[in-house]
SEFIGU-996633 format. One record per residue: y, z, x of N, C-alpha, C, O in turn; residue in one letter. Coordinates in pm, whole numbers, plus 32768, in hexadecimal, padded with zeros to 4 digits. Each point is the difference from the previous one (the first is absolute). Layout:
! SEFIGU-996633
YZXYZXYZXYZXA
...
! end
This chain:
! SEFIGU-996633
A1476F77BF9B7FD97FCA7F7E7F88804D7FCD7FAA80388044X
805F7FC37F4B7F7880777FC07F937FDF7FFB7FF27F897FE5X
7FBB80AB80287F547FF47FD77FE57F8E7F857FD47F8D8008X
805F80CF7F71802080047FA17FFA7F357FC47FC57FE17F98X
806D7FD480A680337F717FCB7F8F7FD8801F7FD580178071X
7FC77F8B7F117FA17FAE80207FE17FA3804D804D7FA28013X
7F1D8066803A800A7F89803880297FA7800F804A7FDD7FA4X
7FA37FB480E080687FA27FDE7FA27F9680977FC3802E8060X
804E7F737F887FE77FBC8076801B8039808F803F80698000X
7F997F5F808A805A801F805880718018801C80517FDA7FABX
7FE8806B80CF80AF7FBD80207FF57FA2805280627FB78010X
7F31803580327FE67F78804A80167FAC7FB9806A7FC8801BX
7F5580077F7B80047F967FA580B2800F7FA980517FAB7FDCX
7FAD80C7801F80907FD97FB7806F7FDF804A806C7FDC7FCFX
7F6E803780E580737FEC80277FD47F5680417FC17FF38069X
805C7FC47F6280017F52800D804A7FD180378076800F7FDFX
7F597F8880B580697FBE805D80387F707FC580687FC98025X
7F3580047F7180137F737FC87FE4800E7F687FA480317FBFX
80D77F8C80207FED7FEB7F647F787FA67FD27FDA7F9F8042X
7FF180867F607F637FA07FEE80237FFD7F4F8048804F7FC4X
7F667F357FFE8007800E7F977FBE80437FB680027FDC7F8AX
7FB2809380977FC5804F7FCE803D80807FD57FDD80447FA0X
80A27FDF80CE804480457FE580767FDE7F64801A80557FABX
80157F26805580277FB47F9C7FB980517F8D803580617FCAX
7F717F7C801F7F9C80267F6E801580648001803F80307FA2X
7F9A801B80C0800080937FCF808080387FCD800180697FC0X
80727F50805D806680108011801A80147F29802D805A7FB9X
7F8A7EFB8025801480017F848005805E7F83804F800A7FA2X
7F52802D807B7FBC804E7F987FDC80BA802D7FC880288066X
806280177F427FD5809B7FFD7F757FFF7FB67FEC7FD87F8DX
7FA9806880DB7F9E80237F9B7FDE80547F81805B80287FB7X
7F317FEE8031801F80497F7B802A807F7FDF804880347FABX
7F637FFA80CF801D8096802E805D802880527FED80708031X
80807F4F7FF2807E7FD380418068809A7FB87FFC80257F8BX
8044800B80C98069806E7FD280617FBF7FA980497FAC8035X
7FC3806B7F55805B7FE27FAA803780727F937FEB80798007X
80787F2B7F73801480827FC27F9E80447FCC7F947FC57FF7X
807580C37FDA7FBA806D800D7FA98056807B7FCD80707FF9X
80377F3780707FD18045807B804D806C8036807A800B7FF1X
7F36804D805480178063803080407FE180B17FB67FD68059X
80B4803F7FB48012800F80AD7F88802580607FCF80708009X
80057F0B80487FBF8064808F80638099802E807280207FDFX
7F4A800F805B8030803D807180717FDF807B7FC17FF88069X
80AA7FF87FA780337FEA80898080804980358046804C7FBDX
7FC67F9C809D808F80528053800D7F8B806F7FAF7FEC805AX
80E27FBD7F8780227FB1807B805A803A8000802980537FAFX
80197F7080E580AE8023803B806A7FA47FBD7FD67FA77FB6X
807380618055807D7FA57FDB807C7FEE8065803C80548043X
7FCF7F417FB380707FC18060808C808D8045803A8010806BX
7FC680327F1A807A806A80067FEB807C7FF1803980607FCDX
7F4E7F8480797F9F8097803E7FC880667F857FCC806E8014X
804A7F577F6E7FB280517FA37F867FB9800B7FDE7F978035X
7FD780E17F747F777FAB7FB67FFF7F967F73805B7FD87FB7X
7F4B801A804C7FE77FAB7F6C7F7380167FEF7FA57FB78028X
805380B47F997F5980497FC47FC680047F7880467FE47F9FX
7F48803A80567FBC7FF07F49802B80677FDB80177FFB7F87X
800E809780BD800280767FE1806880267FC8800380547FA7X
808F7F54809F805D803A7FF480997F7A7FC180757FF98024X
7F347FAC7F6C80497FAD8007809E80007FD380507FA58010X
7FC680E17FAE809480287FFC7FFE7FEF7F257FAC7FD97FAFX
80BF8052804980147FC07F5280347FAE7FE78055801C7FABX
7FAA7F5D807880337FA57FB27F417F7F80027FA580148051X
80597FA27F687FAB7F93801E80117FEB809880638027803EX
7F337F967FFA80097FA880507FBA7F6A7FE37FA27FD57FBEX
80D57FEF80AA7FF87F7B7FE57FA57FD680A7804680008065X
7F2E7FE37FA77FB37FD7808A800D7F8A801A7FCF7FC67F9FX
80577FEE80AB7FE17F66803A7FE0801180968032803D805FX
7F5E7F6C7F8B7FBF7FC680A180567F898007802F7FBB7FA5X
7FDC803880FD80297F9980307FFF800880A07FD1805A8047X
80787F227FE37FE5800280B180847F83802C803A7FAF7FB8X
7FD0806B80C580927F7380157FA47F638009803D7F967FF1X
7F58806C80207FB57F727FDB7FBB7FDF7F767FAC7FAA7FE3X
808E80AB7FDA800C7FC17F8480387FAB7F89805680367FBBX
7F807F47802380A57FC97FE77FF280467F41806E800A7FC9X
7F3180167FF2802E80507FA2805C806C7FF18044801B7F9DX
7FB6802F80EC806E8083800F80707FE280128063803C7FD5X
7F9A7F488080809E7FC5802780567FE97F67807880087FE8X
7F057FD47FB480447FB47F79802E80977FCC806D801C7FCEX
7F1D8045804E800E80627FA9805F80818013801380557FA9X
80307FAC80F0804980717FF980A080137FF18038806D800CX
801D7EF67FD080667FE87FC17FC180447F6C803A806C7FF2X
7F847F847FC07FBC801D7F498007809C8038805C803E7FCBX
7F5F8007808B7FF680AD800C807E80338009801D806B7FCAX
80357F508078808A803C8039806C7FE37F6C805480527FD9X
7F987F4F7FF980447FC97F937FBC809B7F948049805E7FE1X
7F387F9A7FFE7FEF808C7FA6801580818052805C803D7FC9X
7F827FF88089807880518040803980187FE68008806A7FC3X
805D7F438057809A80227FA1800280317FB2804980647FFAX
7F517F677F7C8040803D7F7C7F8A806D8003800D806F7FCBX
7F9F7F7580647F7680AE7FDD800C805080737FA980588002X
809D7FA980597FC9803680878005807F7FE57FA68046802DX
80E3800A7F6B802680637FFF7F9D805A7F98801980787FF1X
7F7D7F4B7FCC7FB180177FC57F527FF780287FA880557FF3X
80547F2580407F5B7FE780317FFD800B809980557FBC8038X
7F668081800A7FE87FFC80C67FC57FA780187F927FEB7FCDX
80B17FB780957FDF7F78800E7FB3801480898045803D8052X
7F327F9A7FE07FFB8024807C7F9E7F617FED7FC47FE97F96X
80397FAA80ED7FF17FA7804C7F91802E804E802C8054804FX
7F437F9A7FC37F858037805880057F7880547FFA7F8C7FD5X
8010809E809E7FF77F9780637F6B7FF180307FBF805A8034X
80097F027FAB7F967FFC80477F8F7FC3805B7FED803A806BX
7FD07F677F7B7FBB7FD2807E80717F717FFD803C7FF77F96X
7FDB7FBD80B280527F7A801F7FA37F797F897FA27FB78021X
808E804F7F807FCD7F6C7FA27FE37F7380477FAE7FAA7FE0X
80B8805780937FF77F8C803D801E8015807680797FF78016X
7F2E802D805F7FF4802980977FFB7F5580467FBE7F997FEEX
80D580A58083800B7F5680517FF5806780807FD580728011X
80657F30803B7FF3803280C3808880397FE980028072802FX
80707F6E7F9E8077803F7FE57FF280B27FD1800A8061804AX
7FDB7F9B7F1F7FD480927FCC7F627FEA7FDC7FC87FC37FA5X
801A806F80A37F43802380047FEE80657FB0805E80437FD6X
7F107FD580057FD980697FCE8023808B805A7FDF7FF38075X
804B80677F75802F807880097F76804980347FBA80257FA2X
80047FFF80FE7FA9803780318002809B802B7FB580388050X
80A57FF67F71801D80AB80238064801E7F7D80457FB07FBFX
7FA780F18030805C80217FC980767FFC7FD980427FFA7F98X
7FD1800C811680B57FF98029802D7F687FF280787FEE7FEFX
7F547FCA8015802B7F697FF97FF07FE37F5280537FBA7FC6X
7F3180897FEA802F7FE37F858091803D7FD080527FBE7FC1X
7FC080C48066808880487FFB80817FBC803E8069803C7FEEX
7F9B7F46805F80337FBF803880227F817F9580727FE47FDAX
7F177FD98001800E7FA07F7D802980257F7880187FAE7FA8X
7FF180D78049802E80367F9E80978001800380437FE37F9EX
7FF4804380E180757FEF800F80577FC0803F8060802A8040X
7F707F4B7FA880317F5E80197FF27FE87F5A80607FDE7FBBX
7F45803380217FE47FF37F52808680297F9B802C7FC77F9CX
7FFC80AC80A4807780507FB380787FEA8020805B801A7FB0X
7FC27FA680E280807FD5802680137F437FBD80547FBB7FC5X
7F34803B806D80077F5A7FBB80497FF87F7E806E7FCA7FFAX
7F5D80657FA6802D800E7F69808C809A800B8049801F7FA2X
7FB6801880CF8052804A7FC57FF080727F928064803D7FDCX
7F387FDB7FF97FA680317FA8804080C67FDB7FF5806C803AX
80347F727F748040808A7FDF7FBC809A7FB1802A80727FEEX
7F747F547FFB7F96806E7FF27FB780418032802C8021806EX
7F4F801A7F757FAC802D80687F827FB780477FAB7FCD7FB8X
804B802F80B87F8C7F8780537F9E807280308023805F8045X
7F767F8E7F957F7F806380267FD97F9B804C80347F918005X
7F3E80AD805A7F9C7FE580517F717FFA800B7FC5805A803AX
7FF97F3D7F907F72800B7FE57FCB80438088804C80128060X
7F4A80097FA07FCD801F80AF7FC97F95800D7FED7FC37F97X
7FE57FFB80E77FEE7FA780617F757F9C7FAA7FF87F857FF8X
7FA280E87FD07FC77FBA7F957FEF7FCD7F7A7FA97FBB7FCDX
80C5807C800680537FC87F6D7FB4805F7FB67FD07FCC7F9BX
800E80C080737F8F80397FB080367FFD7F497FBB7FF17F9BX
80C3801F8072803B80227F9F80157F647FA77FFF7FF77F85X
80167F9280DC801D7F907FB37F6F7FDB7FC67FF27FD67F8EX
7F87804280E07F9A7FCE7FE67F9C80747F527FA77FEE7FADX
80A0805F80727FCD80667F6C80377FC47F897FD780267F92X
80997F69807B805D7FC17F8B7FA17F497FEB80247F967FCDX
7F6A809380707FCC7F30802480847FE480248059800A7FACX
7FC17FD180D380667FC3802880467FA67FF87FC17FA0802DX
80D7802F7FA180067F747FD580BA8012804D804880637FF3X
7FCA7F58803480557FE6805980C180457FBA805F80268044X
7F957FCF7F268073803A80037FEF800F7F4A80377FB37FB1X
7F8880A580317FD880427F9B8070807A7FF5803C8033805FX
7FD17FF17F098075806A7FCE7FC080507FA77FCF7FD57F98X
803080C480967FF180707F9C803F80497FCF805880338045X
7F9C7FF77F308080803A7FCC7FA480907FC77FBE800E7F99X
805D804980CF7FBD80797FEF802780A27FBD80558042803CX
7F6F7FF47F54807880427FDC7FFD80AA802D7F8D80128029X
80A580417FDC7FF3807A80517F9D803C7FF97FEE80458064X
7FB07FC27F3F7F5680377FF97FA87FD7808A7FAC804C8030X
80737F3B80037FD47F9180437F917F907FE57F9D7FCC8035X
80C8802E7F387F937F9C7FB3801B7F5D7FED804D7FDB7FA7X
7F787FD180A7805F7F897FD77FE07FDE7F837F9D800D7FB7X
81067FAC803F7FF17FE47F4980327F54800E80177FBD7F9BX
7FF980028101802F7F967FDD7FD07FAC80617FDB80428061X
80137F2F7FB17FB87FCB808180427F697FDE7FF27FBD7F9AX
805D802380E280157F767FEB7FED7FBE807A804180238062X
7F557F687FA57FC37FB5807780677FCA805D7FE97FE28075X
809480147F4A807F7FCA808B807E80597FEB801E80317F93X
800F7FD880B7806B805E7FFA809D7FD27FC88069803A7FE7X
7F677F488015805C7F7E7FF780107FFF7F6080737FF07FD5X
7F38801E7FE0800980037FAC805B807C7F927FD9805F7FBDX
80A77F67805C806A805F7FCB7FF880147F7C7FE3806D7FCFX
803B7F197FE37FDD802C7F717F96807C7FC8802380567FB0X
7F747FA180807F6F805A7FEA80548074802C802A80517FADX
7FF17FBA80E07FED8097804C808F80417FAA8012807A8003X
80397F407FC380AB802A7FB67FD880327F85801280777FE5X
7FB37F347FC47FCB80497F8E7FBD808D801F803180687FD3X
7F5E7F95807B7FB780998015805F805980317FF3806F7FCDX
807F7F8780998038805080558080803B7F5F802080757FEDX
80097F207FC3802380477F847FEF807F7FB0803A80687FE1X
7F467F4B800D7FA480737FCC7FEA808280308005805F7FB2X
7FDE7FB380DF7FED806C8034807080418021800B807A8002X
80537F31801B8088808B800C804B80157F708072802C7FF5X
7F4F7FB77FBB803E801E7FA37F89808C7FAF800C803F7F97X
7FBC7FC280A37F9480677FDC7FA77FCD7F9C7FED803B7F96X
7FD37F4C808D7FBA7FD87F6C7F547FDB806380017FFE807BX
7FAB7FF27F527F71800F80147FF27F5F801780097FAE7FA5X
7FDD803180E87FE07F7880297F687FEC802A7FD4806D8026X
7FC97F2B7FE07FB67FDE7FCD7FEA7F7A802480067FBE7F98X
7FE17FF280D37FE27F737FEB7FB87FBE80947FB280338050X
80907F447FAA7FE37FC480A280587F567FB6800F7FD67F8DX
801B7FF3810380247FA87FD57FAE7F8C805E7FE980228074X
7FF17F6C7F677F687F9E805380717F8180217FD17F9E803AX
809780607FAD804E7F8780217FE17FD480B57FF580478064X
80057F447F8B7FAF7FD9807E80627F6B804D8033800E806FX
7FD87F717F457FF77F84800B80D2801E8029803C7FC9805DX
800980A67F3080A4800F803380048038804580507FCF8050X
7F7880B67FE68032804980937FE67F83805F805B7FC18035X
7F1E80237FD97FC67FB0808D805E7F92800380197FDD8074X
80147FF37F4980447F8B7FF680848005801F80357FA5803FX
801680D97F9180578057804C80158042808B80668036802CX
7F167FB88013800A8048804F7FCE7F7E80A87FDF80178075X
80347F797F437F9A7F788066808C7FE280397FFD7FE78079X
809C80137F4080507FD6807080388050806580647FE38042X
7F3B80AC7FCB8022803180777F988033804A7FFA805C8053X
7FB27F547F7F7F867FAF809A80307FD180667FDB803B8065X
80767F617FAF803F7FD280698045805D807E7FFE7FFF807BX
805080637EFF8047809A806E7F9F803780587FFC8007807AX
7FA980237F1E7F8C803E80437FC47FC580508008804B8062X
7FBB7F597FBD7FD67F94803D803B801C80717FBB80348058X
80F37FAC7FC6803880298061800F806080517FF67FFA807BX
802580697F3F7FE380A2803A7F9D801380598006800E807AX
7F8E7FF17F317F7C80217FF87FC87F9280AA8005803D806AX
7FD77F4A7F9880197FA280447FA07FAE7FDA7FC080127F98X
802D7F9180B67FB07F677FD57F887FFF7FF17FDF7F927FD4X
7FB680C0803C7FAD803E7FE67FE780307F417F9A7FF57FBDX
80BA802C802A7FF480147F8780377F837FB67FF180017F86X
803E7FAF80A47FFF7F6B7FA77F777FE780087FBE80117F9AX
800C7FCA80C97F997FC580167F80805C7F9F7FBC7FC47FACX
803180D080707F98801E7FA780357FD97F4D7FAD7FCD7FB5X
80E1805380177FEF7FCE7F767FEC7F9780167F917FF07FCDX
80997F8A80717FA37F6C7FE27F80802F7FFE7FE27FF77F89X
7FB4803B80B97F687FE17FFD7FF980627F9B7F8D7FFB7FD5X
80BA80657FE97F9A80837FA580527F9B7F687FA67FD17FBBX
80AA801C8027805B7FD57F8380577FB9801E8073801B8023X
7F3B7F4F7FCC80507F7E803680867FF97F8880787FFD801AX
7F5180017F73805D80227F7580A4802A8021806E7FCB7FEDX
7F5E80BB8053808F80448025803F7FE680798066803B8023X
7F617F70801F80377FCE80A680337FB57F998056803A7FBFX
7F8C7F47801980327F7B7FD2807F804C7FA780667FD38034X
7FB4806C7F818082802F7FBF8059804A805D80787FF38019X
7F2C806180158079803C8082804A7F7F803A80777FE27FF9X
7F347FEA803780427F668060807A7FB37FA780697FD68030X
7F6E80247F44803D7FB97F98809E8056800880637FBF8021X
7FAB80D17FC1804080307FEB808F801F8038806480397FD3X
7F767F7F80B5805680028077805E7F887FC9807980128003X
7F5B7F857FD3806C7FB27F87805480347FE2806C7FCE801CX
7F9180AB7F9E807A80497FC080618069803D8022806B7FCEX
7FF87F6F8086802980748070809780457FAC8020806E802DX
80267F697F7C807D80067FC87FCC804C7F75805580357FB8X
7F387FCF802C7FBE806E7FB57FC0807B7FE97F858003800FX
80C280777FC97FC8808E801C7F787FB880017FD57FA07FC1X
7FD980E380D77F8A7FED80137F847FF77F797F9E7FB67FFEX
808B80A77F9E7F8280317FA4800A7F787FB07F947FDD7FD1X
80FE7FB0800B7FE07F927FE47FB87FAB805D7F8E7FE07FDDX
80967FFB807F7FA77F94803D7F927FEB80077FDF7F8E8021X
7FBF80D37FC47F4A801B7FED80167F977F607FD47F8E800DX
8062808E7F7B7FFE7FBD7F5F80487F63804C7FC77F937FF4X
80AA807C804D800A7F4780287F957FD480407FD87F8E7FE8X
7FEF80B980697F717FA3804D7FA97FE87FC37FB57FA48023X
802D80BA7F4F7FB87FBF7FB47FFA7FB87FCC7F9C7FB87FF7X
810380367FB380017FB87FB97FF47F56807A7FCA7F9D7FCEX
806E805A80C7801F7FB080107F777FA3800F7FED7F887FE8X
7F9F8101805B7F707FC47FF67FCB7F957F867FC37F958003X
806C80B47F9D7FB97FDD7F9080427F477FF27FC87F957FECX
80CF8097802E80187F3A800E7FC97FA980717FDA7F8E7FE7X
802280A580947FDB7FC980407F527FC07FF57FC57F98801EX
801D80E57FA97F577FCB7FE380067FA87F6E7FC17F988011X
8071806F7F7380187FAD7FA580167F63802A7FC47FAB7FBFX
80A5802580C880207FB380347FA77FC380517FF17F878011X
7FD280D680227F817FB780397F797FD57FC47FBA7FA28025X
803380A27F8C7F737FD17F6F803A7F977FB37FB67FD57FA8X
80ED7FDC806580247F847FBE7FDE7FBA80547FB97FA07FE1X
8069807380A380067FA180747F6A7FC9800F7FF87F877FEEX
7FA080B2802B7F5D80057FDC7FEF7FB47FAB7FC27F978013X
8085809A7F4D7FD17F9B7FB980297F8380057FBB7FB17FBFX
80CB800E8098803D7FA47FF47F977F9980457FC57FA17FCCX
8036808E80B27FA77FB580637F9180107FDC7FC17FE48066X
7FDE80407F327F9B7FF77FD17FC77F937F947F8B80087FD8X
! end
């Protein structure tokens, strides 16, 4: 990894055995000075699953399309049916490459990734899981490359051959946003934006907490209860809907919260 990519915290610190809610927040929000459109590419050269590279130098001519992600993530789980689905129709136009990176949600099952070769290992459980038909790069062991982006668990760049990003959307999940830009750019037209949608990916992405949860192992139930009781309580909810594609059941748990708590602020008032 190059000199070249700005500081950045530790890899100690970025590589985290327990979800905390601190990580949550940070999770929320890109700072100001955060890589977005009009930024310039760090520096980097990772490997890729199928023995090429994926470098700043040499990103080829078409756009590229960047997403972070990891297999304990339940945004990626939402989000890489939406990548594979645009694929299809841009692949032959935009280079889709998937940066694999630190574990979102580390259990005793899939832990944080303590060597190279074992992140290169989670990378490719990551790609068989989904099946993933594009290209899967490799952060190195300290995310240098995710941590030069403020790191956020499954963030999308839409970068165009200068190596200039022109597009930034906070979930990857978010298809509508990333379809419109990916338009634009293979059609040769000058893109320009970010999309901040927040409350539909996450919400999209809570009924497959539970998966993850599983995978991952019991350990990671337990840290989302103590870091984001919010999203334990809907994950839990969501399991209700088992006869419902996953990315619905996160919008039924809400909605079902919202009756169940309505029902209970009557009940209060009754006996009051």
């Amino acid at each position: 990894m190059d000199s070249h990519l700005p500081a950045r915290p530790s890899g100690s610190d970025y590589r985290f055995e327990r979800f905390r809610t601190r990580l949550l927040i940070d999770d929320m929000t890109f700072g100001r000075n955060a890589l977005g459109p009009g930024s310039r590419l760090p520096e980097f050269d990772l490997p890729t699953l199928d023995g090429g590279r994926f470098t700043s130098h040499t990103l080829g001519r078409r756009p590229v399309l960047m997403v972070f992600g990891s297999r304990t993530c339940p945004v990626t789980e939402s989000a890489v049916p939406v990548l594979k689905r645009l694929h299809t129709r841009f692949g032959e136009r935009v280079r889709f490459v998937l940066v694999n990176t630190r574990e979102a949600h580390p259990g005793q099952t899939i832990g944080q990734p303590a060597t190279a070769a074992e992140k290169y290992r989670h990378a490719e459980r990551l790609r068989h899981h989904h099946d993933i038909p594009f290209e899967v790069a490799v952060d190195d062991i300290d995310g240098t490359l995710h941590r030069a982006f403020t790191p956020k668990p499954n963030s999308a760049y839409l970068i165009d051959t200068t190596g200039t990003i022109t597009f930034r959307s906070h979930w990857a999940n978010d298809e509508a946003a990333l379809r419109r830009s990916l338009e634009q750019a293979a059609s040769g037209n000058t893109v320009l934006g970010r999309s901040r949608a927040m409350a539909g990916p996450l919400l999209r992405a809570v009924g497959h907490l539970p998966g993850i949860v599983t995978a991952a192992g019991s350990r990671t139930g337990h840290d989302v209860w103590r870091a984001a009781p919010p999203l334990a309580i809907l994950g839990a909810l969501s399991r209700l809907f088992p006869r419902l594609p996953a990315d619905l059941r996160g919008p039924a748990a809400a909605a079902a919260a919202l009756i169940i708590g309505a029902a209970t602020a009557g009940l209060l008032v009754a006996l009051t």
